[in-house]
C-alpha positions as CSV (number, residue, x, y, z in Angstrom):
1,X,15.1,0.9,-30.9
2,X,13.0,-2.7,-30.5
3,X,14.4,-5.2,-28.1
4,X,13.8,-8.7,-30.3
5,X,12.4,-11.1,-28.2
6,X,10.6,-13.9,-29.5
7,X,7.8,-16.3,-27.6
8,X,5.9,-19.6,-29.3
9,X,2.5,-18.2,-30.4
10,X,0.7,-21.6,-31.3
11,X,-0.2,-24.0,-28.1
12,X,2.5,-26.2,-27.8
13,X,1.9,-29.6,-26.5
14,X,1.2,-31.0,-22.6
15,X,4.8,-32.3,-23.0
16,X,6.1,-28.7,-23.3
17,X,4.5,-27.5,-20.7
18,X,3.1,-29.3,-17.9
19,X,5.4,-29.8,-14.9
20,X,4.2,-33.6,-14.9
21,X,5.2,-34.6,-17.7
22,X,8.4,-32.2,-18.0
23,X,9.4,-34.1,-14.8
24,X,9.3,-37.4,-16.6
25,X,10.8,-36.1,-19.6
26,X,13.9,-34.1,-18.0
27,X,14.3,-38.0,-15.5
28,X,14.3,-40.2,-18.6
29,X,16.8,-38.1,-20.5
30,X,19.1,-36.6,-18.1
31,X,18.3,-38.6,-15.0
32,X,21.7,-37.7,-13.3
33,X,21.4,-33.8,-14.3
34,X,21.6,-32.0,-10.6
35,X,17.4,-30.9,-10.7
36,X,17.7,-28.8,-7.2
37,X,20.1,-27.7,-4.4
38,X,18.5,-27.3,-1.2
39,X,19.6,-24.8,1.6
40,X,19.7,-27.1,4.4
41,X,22.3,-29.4,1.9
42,X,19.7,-31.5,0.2
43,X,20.7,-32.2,-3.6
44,X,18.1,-33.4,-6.0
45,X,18.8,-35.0,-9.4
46,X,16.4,-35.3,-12.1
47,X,15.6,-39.0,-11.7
48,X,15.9,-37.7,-7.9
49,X,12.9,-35.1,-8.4
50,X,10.6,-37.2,-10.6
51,X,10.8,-39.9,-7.4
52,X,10.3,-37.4,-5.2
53,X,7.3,-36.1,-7.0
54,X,6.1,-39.4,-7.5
55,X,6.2,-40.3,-3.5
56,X,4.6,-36.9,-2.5
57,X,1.8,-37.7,-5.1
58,X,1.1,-41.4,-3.9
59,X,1.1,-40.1,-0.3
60,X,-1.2,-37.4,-1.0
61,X,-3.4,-39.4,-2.7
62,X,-3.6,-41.9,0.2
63,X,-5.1,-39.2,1.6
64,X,-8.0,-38.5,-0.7
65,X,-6.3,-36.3,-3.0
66,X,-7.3,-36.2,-6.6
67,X,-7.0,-34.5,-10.3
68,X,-8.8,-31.2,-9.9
69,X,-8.4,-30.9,-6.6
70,X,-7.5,-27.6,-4.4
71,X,-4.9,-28.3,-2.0
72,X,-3.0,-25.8,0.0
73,X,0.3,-25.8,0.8
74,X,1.1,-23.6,4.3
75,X,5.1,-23.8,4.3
76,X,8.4,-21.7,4.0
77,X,10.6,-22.1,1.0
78,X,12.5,-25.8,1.0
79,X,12.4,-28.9,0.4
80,X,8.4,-29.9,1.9
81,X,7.4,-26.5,-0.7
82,X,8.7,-28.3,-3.4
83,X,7.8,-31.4,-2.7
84,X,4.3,-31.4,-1.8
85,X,3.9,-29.3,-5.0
86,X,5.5,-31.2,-7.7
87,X,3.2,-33.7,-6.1
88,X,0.2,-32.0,-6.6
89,X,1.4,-31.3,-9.8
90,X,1.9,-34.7,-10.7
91,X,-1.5,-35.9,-9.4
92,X,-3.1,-32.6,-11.3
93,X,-4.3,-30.9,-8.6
94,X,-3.9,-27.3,-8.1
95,X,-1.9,-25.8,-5.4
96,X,-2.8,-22.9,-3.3
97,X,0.4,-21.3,-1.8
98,X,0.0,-19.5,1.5
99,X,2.6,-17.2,3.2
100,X,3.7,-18.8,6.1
101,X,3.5,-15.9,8.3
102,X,-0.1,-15.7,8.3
103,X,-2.3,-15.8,11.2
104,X,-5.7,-15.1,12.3
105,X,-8.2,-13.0,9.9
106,X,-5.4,-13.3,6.9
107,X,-5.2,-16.9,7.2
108,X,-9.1,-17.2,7.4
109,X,-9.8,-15.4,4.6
110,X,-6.9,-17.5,2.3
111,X,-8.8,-20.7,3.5
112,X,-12.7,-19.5,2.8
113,X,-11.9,-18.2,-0.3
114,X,-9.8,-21.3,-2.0
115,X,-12.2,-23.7,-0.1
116,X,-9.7,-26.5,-0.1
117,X,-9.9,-30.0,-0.3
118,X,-6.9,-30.6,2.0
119,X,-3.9,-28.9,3.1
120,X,0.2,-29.5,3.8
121,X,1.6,-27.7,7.0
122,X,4.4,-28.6,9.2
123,X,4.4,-28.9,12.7
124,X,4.6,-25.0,13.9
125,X,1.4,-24.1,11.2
126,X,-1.2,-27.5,12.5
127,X,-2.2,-25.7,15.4
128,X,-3.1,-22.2,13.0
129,X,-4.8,-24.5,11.0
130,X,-6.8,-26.6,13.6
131,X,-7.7,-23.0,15.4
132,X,-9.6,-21.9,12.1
133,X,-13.4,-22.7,11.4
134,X,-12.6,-23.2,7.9
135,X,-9.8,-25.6,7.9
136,X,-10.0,-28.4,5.7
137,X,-10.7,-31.9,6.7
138,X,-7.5,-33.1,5.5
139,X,-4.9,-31.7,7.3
140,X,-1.3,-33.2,6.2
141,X,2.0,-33.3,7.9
142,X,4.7,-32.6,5.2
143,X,7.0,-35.1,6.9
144,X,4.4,-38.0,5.7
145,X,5.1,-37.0,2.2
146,X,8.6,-38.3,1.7
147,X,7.0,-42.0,1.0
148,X,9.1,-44.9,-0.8
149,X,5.8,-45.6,-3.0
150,X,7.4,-44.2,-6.1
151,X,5.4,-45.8,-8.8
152,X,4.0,-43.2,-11.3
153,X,0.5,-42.4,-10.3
154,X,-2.4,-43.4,-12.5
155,X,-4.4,-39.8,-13.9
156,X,-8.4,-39.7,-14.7
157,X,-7.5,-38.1,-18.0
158,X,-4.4,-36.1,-19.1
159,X,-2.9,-33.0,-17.9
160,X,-3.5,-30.0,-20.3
161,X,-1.6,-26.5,-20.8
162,X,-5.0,-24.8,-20.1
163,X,-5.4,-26.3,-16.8
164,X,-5.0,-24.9,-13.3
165,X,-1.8,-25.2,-11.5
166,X,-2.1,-22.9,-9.0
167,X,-4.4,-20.5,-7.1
168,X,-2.4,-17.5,-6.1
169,X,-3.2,-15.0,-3.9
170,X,-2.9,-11.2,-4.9
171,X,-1.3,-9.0,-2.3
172,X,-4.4,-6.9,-1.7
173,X,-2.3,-3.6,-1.9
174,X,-5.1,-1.6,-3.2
175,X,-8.0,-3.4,-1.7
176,X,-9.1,-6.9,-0.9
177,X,-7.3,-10.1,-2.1
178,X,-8.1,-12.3,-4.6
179,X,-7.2,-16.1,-5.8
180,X,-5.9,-15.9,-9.4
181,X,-5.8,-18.8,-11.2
182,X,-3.1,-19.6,-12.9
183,X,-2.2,-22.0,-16.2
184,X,0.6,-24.4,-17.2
185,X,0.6,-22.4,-20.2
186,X,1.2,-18.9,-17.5
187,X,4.2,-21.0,-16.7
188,X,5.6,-22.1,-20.7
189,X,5.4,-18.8,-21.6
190,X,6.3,-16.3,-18.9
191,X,9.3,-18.3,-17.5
192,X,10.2,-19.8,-20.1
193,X,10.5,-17.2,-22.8
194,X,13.1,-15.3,-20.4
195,X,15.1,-18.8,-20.0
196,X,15.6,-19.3,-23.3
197,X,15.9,-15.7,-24.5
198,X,19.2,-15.8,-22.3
199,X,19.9,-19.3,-23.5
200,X,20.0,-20.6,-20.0
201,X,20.7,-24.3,-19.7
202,X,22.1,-27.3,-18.3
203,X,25.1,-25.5,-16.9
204,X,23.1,-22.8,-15.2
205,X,22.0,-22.2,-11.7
206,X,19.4,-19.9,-11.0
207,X,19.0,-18.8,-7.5
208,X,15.7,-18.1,-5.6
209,X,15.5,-16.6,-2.6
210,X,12.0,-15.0,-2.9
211,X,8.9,-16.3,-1.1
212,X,7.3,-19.3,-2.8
213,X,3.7,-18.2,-2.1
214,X,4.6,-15.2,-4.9
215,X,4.4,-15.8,-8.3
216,X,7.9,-15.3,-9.3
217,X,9.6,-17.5,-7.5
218,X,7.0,-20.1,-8.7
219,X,7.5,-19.4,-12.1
220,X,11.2,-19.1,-12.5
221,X,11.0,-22.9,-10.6
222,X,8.8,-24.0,-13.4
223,X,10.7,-22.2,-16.0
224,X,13.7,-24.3,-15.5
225,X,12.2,-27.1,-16.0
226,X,11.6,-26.3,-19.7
227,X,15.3,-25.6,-20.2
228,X,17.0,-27.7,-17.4
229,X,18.3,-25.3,-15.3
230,X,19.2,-26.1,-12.3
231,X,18.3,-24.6,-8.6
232,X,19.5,-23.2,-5.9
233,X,16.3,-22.7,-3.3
234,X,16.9,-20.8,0.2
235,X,14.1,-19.5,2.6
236,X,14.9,-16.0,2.6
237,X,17.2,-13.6,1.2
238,X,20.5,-13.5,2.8
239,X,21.6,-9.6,1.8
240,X,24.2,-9.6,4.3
241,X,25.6,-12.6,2.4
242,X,24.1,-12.5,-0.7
243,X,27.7,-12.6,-2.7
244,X,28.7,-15.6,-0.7
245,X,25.9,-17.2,-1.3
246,X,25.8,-16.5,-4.7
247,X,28.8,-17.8,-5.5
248,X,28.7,-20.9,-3.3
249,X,26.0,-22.5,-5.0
250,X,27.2,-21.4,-8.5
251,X,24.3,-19.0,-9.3
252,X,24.4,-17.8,-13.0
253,X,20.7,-16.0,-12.9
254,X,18.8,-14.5,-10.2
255,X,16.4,-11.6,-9.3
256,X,16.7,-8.7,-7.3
257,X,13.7,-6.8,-5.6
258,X,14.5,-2.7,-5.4
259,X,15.3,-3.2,-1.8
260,X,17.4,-5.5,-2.3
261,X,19.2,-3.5,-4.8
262,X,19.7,-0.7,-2.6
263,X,21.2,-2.9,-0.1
264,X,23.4,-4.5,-1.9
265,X,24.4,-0.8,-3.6
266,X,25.0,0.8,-0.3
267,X,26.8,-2.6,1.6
268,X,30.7,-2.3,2.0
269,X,32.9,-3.6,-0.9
270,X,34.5,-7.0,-0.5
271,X,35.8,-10.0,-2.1
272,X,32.9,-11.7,-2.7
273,X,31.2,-9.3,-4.6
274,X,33.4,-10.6,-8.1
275,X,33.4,-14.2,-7.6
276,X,30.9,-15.2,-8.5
277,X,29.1,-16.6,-11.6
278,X,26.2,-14.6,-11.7
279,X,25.6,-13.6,-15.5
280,X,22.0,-12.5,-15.6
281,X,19.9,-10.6,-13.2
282,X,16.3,-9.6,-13.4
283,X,15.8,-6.4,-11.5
284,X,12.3,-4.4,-10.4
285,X,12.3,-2.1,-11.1
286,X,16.0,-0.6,-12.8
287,X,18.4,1.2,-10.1
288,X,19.0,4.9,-11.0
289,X,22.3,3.4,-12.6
290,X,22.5,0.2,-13.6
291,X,25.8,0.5,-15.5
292,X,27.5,1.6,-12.3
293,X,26.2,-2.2,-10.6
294,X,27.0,-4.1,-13.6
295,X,30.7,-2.3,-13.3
296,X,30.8,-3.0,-9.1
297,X,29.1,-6.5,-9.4
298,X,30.5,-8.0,-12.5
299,X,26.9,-8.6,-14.1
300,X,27.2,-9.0,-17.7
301,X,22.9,-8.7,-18.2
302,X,20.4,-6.8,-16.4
303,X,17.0,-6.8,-17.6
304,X,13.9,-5.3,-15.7
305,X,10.6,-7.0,-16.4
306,X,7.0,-6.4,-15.9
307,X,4.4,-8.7,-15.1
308,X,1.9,-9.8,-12.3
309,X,-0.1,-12.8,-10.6
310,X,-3.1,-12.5,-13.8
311,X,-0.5,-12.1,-16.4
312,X,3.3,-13.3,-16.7
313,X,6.5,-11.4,-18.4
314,X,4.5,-8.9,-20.0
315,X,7.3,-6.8,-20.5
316,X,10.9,-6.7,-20.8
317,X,13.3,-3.7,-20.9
318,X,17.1,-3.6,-21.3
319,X,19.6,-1.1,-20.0
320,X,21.2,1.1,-23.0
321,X,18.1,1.6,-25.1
322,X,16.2,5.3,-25.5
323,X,14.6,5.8,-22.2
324,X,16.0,3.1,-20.1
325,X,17.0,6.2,-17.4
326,X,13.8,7.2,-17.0
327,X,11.7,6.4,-13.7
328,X,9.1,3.9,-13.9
329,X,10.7,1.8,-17.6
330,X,9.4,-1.4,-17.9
331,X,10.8,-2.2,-21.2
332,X,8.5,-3.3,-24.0
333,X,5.9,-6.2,-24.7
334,X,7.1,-9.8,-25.8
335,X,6.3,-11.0,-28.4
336,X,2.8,-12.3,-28.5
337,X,1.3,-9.9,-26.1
338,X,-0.6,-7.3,-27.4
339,X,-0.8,-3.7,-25.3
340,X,-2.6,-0.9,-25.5
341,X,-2.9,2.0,-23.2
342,X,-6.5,3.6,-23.1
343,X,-8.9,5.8,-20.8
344,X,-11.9,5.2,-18.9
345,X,-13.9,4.2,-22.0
346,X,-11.1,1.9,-22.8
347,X,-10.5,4.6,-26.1
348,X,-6.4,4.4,-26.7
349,X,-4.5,7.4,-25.4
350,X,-2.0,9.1,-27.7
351,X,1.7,9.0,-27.3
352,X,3.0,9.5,-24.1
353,X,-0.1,10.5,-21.9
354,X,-0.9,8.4,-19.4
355,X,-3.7,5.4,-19.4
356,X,-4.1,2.1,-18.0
357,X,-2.6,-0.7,-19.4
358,X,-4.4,-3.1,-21.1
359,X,-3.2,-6.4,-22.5
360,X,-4.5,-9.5,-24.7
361,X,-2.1,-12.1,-25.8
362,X,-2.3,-14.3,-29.3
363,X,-1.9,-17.4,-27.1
364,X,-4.8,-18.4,-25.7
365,X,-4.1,-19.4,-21.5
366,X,-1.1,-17.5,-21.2
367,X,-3.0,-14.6,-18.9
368,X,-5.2,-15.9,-16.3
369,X,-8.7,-17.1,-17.2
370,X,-10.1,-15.3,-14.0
371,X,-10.7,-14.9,-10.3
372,X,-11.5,-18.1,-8.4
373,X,-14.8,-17.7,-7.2
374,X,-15.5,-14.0,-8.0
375,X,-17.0,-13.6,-11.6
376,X,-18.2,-9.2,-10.7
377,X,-14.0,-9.3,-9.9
378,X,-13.5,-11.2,-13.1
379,X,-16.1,-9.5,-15.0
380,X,-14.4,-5.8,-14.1
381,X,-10.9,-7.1,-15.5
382,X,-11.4,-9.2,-18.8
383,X,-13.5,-6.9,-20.2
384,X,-14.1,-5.8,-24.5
385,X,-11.7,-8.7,-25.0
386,X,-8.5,-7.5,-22.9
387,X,-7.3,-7.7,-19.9
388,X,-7.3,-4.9,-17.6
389,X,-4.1,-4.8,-15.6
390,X,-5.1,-1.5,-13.5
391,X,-1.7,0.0,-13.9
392,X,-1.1,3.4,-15.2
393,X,1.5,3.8,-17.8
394,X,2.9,5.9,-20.6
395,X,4.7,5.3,-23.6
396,X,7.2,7.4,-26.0
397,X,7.6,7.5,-29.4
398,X,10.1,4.3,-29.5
399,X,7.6,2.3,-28.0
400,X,9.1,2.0,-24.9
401,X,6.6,1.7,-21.5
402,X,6.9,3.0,-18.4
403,X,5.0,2.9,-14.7
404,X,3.1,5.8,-13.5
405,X,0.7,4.4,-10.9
406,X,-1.6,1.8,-9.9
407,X,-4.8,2.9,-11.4
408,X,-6.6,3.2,-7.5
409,X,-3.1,4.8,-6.4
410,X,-3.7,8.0,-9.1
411,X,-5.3,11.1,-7.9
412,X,-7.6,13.1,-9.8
413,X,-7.1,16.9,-8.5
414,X,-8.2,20.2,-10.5
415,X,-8.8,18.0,-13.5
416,X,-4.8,17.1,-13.6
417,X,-4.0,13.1,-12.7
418,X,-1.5,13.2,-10.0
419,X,0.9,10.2,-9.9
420,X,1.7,8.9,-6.4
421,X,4.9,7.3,-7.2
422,X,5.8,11.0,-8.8
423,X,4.9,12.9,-5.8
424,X,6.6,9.8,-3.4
425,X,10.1,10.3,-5.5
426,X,10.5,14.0,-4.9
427,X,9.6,13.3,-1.2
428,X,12.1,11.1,-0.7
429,X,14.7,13.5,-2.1
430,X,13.9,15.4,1.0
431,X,16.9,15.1,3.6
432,X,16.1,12.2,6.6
433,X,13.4,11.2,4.6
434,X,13.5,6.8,4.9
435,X,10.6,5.9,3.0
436,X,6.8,7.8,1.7
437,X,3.8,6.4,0.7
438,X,1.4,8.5,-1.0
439,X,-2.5,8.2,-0.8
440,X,-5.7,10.2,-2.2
441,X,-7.6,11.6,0.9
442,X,-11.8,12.6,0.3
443,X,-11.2,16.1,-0.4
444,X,-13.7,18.7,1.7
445,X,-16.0,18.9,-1.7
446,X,-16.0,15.2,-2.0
447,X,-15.8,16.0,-5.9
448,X,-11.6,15.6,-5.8
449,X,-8.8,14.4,-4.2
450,X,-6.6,15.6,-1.8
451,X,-3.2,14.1,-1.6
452,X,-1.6,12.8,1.6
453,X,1.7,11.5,2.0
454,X,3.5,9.0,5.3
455,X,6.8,9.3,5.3
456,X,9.3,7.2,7.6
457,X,12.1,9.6,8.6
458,X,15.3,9.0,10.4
459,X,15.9,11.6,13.4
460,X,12.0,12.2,14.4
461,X,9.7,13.6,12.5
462,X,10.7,16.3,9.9
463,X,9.5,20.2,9.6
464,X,6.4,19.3,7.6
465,X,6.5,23.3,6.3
466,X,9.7,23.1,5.0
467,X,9.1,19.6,3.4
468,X,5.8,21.5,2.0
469,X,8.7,24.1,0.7
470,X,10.7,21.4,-0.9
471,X,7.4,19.8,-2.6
472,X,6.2,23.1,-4.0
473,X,9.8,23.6,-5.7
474,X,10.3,20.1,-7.1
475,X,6.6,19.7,-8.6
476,X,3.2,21.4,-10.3
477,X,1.0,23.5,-7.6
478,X,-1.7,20.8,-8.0
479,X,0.1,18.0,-6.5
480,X,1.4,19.6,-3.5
481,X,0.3,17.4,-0.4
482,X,-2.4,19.2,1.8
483,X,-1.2,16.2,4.4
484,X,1.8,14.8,6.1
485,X,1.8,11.9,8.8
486,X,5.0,10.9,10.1
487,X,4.5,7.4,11.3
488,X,7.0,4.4,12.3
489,X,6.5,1.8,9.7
490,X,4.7,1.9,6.5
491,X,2.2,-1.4,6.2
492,X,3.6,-3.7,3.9
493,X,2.8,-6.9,2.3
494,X,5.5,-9.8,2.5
495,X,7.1,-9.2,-0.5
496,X,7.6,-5.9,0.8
497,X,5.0,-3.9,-1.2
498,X,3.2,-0.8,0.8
499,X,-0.7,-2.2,1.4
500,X,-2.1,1.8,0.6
501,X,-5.5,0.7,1.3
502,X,-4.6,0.2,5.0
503,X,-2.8,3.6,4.9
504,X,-6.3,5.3,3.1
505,X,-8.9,3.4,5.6
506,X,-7.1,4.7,8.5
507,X,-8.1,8.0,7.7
508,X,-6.6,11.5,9.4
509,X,-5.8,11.8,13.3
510,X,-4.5,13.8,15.5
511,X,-1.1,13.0,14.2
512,X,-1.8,14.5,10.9
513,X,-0.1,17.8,10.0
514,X,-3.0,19.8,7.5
515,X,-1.4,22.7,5.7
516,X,-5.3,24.3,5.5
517,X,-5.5,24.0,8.9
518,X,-1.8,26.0,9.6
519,X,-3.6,28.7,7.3
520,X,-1.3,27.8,4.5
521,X,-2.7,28.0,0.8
522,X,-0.7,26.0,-2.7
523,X,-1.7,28.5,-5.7
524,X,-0.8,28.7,-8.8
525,X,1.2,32.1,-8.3
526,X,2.8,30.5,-5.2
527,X,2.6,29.4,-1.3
528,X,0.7,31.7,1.0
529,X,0.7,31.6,5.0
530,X,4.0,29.6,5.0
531,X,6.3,31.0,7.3
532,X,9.6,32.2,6.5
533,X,12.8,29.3,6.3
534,X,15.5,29.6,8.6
535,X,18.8,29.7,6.7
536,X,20.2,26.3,7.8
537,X,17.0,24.5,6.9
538,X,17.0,26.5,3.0
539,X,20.2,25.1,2.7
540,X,19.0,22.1,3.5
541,X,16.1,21.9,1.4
542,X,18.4,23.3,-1.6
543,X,21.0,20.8,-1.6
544,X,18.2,18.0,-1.5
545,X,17.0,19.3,-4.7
């Protein structure tokens, strides 16, 4: 069963898709159209956001901003976020987003990489900023941006789809971070395929909550542009009163993280929970069973969706088709992305065996053009015309796709590839464990992989030879962990993905627990050396499984 989803494969024109002139288009023909709700109460209109815009621009180029130029933005979701970069937009230059909780080294390495011309902080960020060696010359207050100059700023040439919007910085999960730079056309095409696939309008609100210095949010904000959707912006997720909120500001669309799922799954029922307006919501990945939250929540859509900060809405999937209960579906491509997935030697794998995913599209500036200032980095991932995404997927017969692993997250061990995310669900079937996070570890030979696993448990730390039990019961002999490390909290980025290549530089301690070391051997005809389960804990173990 194909899911029909259709994007524009020519290159439309700067008109479609460049948040200047979008702006001015959306102003002059619906200039009372509510544009943007606010958190702290502030209501935009279209005329309203194209003045705004205009004002931030002016100001910033007061300043010595101009077309081409790399400005960072160092602010928490709001009003400043949005204006400062709809005022880049409108000038041409290219924002570079920074999480607002940075400090120190992480901040640093954000400014020498983008090497920026200026950059927009508020009062709490100036002194980070004037405390780093590589700060800017130009350091604006966002307060100075709300001018009443609101006369559409003159441009050195036009603004094109293939130009750069943004610089966006990866999360550095699996080793260091990079600035991806990003398109108008990233924007046209990811966003605003999804918008109109669900015919979302005028009358619809969609409601962001995630961190503007990640690509979604910054894409679903452009995307309604195309389609005139309205906004409803807030700093943070609210889960406690996501409902509430949700219905306040007359959300029809949002997106849900897989915490944030499981939160709302596992919150006590009440009122608010079916009155709202919410319609469509894009989840990451699928809960074990959406029908059972569409049922609870009153959600008539849910879609999943795969993309990333090189390459937006790759895939879509929807609940219902073949496969859709499987761990790990993404759905399939949109149209106009090509995918393939293939082995080391970039040779296509055959039906459902894993490979890494590789991706071209038939418009050109849709994915990224490259790494700011890293060609090798570049280089690695365009490479015999497609983009290398370095995930590991499979696909079945109905051409469905599904996530196995990040390509530096799968283990190579007695010639099998070992999945972490596999190994990481059976974990945390085990009883108490909170959360896992699985990592390859040098093995003795240096010719392999060994596997490790953290967990976060509830209760102090578990009995790592009845966990070791449980694995060897629930999965193949070769990807039983030789290590366990119970530790408090597992590194994470701020959208609340594990950083692995902190957990695999860290290396083993004395906290570790090594099976090889308790004398205990994983074969193919069973465990040897472990010692004998109490009763209570089989039981335990059992009912996990």
């Amino acid at each position: 069963m194909e899911i029909e989803v259709t994007t524009t494969e020519s290159m439309p024109p700067r008109e479609e898709t460049v948040i200047r002139y979008l702006l001015e288009r959306n102003a002059a023909e619906a200039p009372d159209d509510k544009c943007v709700a606010f958190e702290n109460g502030t209501e935009w209109s279209r005329l309203g956001c194209l003045g705004a815009a205009y004002a931030s621009a002016n100001q910033l180029h007061t300043a010595g901003v101009r077309q081409g130029d790399r400005v960072g933005v160092f602010l928490p979701n709001g009003e400043s976020f949005i204006r400062a970069w709809w005022g880049l937009c409108v000038l041409g230059a290219t924002i570079v987003p920074i999480n607002p909780v940075f400090r120190g080294t992480m901040l640093e390495r954000v400014l020498e990489l983008a090497d920026l011309s200026a950059i927009v902080v508020d009062a709490e960020r100036r002194t980070l900023i004037q405390e780093q060696p590589r700060a800017p010359r130009v350091v604006l207050d966002a307060g100075e941006l709300g001018g009443f100059d609101r006369t559409a700023p003159g441009l050195q040439r036009p603004i094109e789809p293939w130009d750069s919007v943004a610089l966006i910085m990866t999360s550095g999960t699996t080793g260091p971070s990079k600035l991806v730079t990003v398109t108008y056309m990233y924007f046209a095409t990811g966003a605003g395929a999804f918008y109109e696939r669900e015919g979302l309008g005028r009358t619809d609100v969609f409601l962001i909550d995630l961190p503007m210095f990640h690509m979604a949010a910054l894409c679903y904000i452009g995307g309604s542009l195309l389609t005139r959707s309205g906004l409803a912006i807030r700093d943070r997720p609210a889960l406690d009163r996501y409902w509430e909120i949700a219905r306040d500001v007359g959300a029809t669309a949002a997106i849900l993280l897989s915490t944030m799922v499981t939160f709302l799954i596992n919150a006590e029922r009440r009122p608010a929970e079916r009155e709202h307006r919410l319609r469509t919501v894009l989840m990451s990945p699928l809960p074990g069973d959406p029908q059972a939250f569409k049922d609870r929540f009153g959600i008539a859509n849910i879609w999943t969706t795969f993309g990333m900060s090189e390459a937006p809405s790759v895939m879509r999937g929807a609940c219902g088709v073949p496969g859709s209960d499987q761990p790990g579906y993404v759905g399939q491509p949109y149209s106009g992305y090509e995918a393939r997935l293939v082995d080391e030697n970039d040779v296509e794998v055959p039906v459902g065996s894993p490979g890494e995913l590789m991706i071209r599209t038939h418009t050109p500036w849709v994915i990224s053009p490259g790494y700011f200032g890293d060609p090798e980095a570049t280089a690695k991932a365009w490479r015999n015309g497609w983009f290398h995404t370095g995930d590991v997927m499979r696909r079945n017969e109905y051409g469905s796709f599904f996530f196995v692993d990040r390509v530096k997250d799968a283990l190579r061990r007695r010639g099998e590839m070992i999945s972490a995310y596999e190994v990481e669900r059976v974990v945390l079937r085990y009883p108490g464990i909170r959360e896992a996070a699985c990592v390859a570890y040098p093995s003795d030979g240096g010719a392999e992989d060994d596997v490790k696993v953290f967990v976060v448990s509830t209760g102090g730390q578990p009995d790592f030879c009845e966990l070791l039990r449980f694995c060897h019961a629930n999965m193949p002999h070769y990807m039983v962990p030789r290590y366990f490390e119970s530790i408090a909290v597992l590194p994470k980025t701020a959208t609340m993905r594990v950083t692995k290549n902190v957990l695999r530089d860290q290396g083993n301690s004395a906290r570790t627990w090594d099976r090889e070391q308790q004398g205990i051997r994983v074969t193919r005809r069973g465990i040897e050396g472990l010692p004998t389960a109490s009763p209570g804990v089989s039981q335990a173990s059992s009912a996990a499984s």
